[in-house]
C-alpha positions in Angstrom: -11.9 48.5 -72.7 -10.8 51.6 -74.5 -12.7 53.9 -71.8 -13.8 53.1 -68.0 -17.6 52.4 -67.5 -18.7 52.3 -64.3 -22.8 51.9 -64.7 -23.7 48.4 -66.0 -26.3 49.6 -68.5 -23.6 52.1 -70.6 -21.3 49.0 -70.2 -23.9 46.6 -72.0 -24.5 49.6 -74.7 -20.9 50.3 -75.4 -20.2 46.9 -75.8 -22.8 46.2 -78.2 -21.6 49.4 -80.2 -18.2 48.1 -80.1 -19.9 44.5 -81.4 -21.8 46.4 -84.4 -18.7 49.2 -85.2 -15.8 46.1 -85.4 -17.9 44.0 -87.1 -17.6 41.0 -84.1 -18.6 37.7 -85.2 -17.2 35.8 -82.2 -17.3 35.8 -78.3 -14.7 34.3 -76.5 -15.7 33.7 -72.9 -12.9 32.5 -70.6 -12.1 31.0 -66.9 -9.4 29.5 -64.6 -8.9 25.8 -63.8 -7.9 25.6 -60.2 -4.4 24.9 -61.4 -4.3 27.8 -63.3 -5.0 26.5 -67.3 -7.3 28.6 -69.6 -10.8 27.3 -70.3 -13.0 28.7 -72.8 -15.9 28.5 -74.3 -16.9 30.4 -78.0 -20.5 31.5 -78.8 -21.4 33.2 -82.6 -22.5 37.5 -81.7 -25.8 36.2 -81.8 -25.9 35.4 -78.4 -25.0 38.3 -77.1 -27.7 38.9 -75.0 -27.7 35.6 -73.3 -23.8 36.4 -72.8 -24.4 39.7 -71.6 -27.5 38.3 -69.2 -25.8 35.4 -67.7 -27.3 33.2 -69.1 -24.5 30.7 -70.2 -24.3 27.7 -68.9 -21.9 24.8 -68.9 -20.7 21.6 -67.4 -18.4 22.1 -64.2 -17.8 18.9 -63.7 -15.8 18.6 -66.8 -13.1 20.8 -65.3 -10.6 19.6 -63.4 -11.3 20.9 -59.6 -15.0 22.2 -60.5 -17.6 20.4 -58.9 -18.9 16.5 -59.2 -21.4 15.2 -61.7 -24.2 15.5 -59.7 -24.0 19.5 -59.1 -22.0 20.2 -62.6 -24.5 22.8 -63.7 -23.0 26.3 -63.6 -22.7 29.8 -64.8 -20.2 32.1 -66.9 -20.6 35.7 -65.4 -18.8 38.3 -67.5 -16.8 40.4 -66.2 -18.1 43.6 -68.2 -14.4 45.5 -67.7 -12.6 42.8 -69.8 -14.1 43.0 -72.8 -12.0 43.2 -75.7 -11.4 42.6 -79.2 -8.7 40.0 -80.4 -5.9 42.2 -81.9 -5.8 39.4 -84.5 -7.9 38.1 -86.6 -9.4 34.1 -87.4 -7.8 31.8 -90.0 -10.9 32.6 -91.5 -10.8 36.5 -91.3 -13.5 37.0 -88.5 -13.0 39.3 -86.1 -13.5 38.1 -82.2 -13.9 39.6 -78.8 -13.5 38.0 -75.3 -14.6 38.6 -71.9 -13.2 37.2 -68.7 -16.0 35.6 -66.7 -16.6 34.2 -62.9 -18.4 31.1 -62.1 -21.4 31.5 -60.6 -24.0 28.7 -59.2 -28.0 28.1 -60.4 -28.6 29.4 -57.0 -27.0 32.9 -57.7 -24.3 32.3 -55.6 -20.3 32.6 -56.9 -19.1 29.4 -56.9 -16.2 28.9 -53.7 -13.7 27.2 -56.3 -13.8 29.8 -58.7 -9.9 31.1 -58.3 -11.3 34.6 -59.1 -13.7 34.6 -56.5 -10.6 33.5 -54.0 -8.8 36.5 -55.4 -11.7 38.7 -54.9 -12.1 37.0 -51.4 -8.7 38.5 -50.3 -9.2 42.0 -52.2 -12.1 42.1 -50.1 -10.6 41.7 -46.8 -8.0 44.3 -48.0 -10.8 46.6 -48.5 -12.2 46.5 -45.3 -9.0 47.1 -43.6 -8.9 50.3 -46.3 -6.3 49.3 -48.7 -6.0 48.4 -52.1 -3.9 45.7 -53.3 -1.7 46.5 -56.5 1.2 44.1 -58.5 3.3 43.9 -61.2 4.6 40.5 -62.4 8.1 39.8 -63.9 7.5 36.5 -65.7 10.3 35.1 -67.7 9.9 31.9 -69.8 12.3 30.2 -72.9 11.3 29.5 -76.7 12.4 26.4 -78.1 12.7 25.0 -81.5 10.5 22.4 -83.1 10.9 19.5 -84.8 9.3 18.4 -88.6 5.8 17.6 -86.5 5.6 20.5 -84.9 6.7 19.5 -81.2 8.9 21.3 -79.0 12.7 19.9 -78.9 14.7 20.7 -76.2 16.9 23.1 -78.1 17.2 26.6 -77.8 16.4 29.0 -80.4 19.7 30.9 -79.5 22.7 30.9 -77.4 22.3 34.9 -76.4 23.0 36.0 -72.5 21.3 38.3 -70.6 20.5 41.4 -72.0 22.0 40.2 -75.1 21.3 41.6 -78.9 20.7 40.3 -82.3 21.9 38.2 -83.7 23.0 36.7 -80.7 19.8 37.4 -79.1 17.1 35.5 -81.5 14.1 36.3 -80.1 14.4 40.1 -80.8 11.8 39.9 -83.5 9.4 37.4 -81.2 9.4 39.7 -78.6 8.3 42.7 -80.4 5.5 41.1 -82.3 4.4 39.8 -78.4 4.5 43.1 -77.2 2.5 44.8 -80.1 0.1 41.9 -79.3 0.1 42.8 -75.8 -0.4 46.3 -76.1 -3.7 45.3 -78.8 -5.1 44.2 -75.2 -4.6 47.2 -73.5 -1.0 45.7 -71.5 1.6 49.2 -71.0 4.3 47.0 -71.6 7.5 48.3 -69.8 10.5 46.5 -71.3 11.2 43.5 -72.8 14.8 41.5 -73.1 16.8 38.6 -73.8 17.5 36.5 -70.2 20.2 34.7 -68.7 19.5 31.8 -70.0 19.9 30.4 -74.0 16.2 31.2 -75.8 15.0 32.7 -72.1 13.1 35.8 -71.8 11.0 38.3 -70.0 8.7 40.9 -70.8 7.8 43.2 -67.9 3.9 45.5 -68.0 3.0 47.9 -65.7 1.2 47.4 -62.5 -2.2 47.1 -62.1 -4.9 46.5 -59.2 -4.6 43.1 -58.3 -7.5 41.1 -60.3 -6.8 42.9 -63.1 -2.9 42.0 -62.8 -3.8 38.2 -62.4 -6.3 38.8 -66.0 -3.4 40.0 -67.4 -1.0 37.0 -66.7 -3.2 34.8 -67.9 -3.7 36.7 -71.3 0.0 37.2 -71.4 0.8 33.4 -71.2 -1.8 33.0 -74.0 -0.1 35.7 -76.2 3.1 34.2 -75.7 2.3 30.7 -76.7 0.5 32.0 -80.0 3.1 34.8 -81.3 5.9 31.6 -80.5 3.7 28.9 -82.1 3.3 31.7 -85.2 6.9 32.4 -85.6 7.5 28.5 -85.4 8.7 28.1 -82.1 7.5 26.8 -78.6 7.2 29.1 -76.0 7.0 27.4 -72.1 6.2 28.5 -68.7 8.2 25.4 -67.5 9.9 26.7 -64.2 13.1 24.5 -64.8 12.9 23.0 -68.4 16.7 22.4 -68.8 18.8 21.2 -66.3 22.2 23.1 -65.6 20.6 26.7 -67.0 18.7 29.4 -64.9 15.4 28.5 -64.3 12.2 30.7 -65.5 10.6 32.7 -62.4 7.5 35.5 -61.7 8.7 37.7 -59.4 6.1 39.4 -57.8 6.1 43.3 -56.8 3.5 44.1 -54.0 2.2 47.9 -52.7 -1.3 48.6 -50.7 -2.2 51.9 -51.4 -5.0 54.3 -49.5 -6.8 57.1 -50.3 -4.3 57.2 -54.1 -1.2 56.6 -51.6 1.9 54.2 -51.4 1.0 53.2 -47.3 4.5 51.0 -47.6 6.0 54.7 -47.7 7.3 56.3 -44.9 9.6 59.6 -45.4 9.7 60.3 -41.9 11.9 56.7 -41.4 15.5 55.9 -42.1 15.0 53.7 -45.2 11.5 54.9 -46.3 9.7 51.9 -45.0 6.5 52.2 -43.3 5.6 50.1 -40.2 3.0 48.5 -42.4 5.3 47.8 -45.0 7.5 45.7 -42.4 4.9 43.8 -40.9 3.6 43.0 -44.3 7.2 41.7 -45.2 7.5 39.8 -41.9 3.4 38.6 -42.4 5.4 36.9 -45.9 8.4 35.5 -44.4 5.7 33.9 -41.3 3.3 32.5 -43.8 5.3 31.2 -47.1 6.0 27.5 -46.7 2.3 27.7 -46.4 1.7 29.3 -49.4 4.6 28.0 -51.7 2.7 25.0 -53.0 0.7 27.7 -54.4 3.5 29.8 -56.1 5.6 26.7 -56.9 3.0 24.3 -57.6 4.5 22.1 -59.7 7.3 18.7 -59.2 9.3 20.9 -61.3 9.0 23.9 -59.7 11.5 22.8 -57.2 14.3 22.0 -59.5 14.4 26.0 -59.7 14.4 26.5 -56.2 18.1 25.5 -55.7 21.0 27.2 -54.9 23.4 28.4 -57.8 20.7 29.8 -60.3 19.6 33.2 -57.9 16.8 31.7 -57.6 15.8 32.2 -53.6 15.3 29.4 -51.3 16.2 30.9 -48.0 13.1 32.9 -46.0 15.0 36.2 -45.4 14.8 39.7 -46.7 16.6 42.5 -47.7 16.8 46.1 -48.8 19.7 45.3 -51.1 21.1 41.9 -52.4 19.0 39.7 -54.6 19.8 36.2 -52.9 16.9 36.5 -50.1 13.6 35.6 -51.0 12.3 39.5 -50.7 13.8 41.9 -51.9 12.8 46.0 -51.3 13.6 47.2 -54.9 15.8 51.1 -53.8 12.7 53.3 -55.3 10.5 54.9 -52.9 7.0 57.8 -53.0 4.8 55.5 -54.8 7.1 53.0 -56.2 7.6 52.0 -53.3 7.2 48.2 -53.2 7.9 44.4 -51.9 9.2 41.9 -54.3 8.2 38.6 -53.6 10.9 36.4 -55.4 9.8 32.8 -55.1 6.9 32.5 -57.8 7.4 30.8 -61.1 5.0 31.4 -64.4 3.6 28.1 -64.1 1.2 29.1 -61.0 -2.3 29.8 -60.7 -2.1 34.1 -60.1 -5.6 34.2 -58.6 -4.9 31.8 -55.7 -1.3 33.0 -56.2 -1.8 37.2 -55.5 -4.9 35.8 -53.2 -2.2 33.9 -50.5 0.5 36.2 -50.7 -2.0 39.2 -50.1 -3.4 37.0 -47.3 0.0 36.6 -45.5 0.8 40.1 -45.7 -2.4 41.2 -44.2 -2.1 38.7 -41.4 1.2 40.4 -40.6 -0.3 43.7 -40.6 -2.9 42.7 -38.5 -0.7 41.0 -36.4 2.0 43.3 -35.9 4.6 40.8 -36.9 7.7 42.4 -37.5 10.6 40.5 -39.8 13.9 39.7 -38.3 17.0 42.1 -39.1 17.4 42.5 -42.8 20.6 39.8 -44.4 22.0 42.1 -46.5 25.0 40.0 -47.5 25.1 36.7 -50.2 22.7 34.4 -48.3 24.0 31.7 -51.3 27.6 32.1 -49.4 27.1 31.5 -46.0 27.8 28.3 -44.6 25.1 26.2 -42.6 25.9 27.5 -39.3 25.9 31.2 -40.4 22.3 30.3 -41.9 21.8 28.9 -38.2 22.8 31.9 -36.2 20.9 33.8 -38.3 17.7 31.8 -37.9 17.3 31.3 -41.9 15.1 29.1 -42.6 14.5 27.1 -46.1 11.9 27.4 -48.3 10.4 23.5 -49.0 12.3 21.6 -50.7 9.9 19.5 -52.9 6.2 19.5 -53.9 5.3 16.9 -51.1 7.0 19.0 -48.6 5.1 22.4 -49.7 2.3 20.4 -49.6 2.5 19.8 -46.0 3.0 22.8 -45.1 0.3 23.9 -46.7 -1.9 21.2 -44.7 -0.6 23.2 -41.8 -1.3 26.5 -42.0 -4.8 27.7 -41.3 -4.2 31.0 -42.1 -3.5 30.1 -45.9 -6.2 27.8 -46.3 -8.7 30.0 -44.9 -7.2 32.2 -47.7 -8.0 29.5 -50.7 -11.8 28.4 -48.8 -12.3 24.5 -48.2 -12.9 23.5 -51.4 -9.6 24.6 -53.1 -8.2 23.2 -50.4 -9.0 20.1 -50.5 -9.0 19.5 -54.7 -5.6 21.3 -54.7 -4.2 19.6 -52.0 -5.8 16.0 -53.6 -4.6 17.4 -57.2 -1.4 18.0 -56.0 -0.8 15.0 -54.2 -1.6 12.7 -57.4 0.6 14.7 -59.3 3.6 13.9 -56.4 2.8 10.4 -56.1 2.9 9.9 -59.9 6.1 11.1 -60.0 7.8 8.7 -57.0 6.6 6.0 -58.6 8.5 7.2 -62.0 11.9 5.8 -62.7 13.8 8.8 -63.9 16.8 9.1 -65.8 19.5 10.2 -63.6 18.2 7.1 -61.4 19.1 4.4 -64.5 22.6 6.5 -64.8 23.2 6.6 -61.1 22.5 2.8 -60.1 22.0 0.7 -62.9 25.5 -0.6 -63.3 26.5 0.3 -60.1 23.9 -2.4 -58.1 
């Protein structure tokens, strides 16, 4: 929205002004899979009262991680704050808004596997400890080329570097029509640049509270695919879609702020770190091979996570170098912030921002302070160095985050018992359908040799 309504009745009546001024044909109403995929549902204007009353219905049982056949009846709830109008219009000229919804039970009740509701869960519990939970995503992800049919080949659309420019960097053009795009939803889009990696890049928007941030990832990977797909190219989320290369990542930057300020600011302290701001890091470092399934939640994921690519996979923190898995960027009054450097593009940012908050509260409640900072290249130190230390290793597969995810209550209270248990179940199908894949580099390794 172009102004903030707080009252729901001037919400309804600007929205319907909006409708009747734009000429709105269409309304878009979208939620969040479990796993983190768009679903959406489109009703003609005419039902704008039904929309606005929630009053829609549809099958959750059709969606994978809902609910089962028997109880597959539920609710789309707009959120009133997300309506917008498409900054494009249809193939066939109409003009379309869209509202972001939660999913809501006949009995009134939100529904427990709703992602948003997790998300809103773990604001909650920030709220009643008096803070407010604010992030700003770095995702990164590579356009490809396609072939005659329209599928993506594994080729880059260009061989440009990091930071590079045209024509070296070939995206230029993609880029700005994303972010024009981006900023027709509302996004303040910071920067936007060519990354290490041939066809790979990343487009950075301001910081926002929370459950808006996690809205705006989702509409950003949307915007992304359709500029890509309009230009002729394939855009992907894929953590690590070509071996040898830098792998895509979402680093995550993380402040609570009270009363309109930065609590992880301390001027009075050497480095400008409040104690909150520490146990909030050392809350992260305790709690994330329980949450990394989350961040990381796909087979692939894990073929980022190696050493080489600066991507992290040691549980360690510092003020300075980029190898550890949090870093405290060297700004500090409000900008003061934690980035979380694990998370790819492909997770679910609901239950994503939902964990990590989690943890960080835990360690705040809990007074856990981190060990010393490492503040030289954790990607140089031998294994005993790593030892004395005490760094420990983020999980090294999918089945191995998901185990320590089985572990830790703390986390799972976080997600509730039924995203638990279907992501956990999900996630385990996906695992054991890989193992039982024969895989290329398997065929080159032993064929001829056995």
């Amino acid at each position: 929205m172009e102004k903030k309504i707080i009252n729901r009745d001037e919400q309804i009546k600007y929205i319907k002004s909006i409708i009747k001024e734009k000429k709105v044909r269409f309304i878009v109403l979208q939620i969040a899979d479990i796993l983190g995929s768009v679903k959406c549902t489109t009703l003609p204007v005419s039902q704008i009262d039904k929309i606005l009353n929630n009053e829609v219905m549809f099958d959750g049982s059709s969606i994978d991680g809902f609910a089962r056949i028997e109880e597959s009846d539920m609710y789309l709830h707009p959120d009133l704050s997300t309506f917008i109008i498409l900054p494009w219009q249809t193939h066939n000229g109409y003009t379309t808004a869209r509202m972001i919804c939660d999913v809501y039970m006949p009995d009134g009740k939100p529904f427990e596997g709703c992602p948003r509701y997790v998300l809103k869960r773990a604001l909650e519990k920030a709220r009643s400890m008096g803070f407010a939970f604010y992030v700003g995503p770095e995702p990164e992800f590579y356009m490809f080329n396609v072939d005659e049919k329209g599928n993506p080949v594994l080729e880059n659309n260009d061989k440009a570097g990091y930071f590079d420019m045209a024509p070296m960097d070939r995206g230029e053009d993609v880029r700005e029509a994303i972010t024009i795009a981006l900023e027709g939803f509302g996004f303040e889009v910071e920067a936007s640049h060519h990354e290490c990696g041939p066809g790979q890049h990343e487009i950075d928007f301001k910081y926002e509270d929370a459950l808006t941030t996690a809205d705006n990832i989702m509409t950003f990977r949307y915007v992304v695919k359709k500029v890509a797909d309009d230009f002729g190219l394939f855009a992907s989320f894929m953590p690590k879609p070509v071996e040898g290369i830098a792998g895509s990542g979402m680093h995550l930057n993380m402040s609570l702020f009270s009363n309109q300020q930065n609590i992880f600011y301390d001027e009075s302290k050497e480095n400008g770190l409040s104690d909150e701001a520490m146990y909030f890091v050392g809350g992260l470092l305790e709690n994330v091979k329980g949450f990394t399934v989350i961040t990381n939640p796909l087979v692939n994921s894990y073929k980022r996570l190696v050493s080489g690519f600066e991507a992290p996979v040691n549980i360690a923190w510092s003020e300075r170098n980029r190898s550890p898995l949090i870093r405290i960027p060297a700004k500090r009054g409000l900008s003061t912030r934690v980035e979380l450097r694990n998370p790819d593009p492909s997770c679910n940012p609901y239950l994503a921002l939902a964990t990590a908050l989690t943890a960080g509260l835990n360690g705040i409640e809990n007074r856990v302070s981190p060990p010393e900072p490492i503040n030289k290249n954790i990607y140089e130190m031998c294994l005993e160095e790593r030892q004395e230390n005490h760094i420990e290793a983020l999980p090294k597969s999918l089945y191995e985050a998901i185990n320590e995810l089985s572990k830790n209550e703390i986390i799972k209270e976080a997600l509730g018992n039924h995203v638990t248990s279907k992501y956990i179940s999900g996630k385990l199908k996906e695992w054991e359908e890989y193992v039982a894949k024969v895989h290329r580099w398997e065929i080159e390794q032993y064929l001829r040799a056995y």
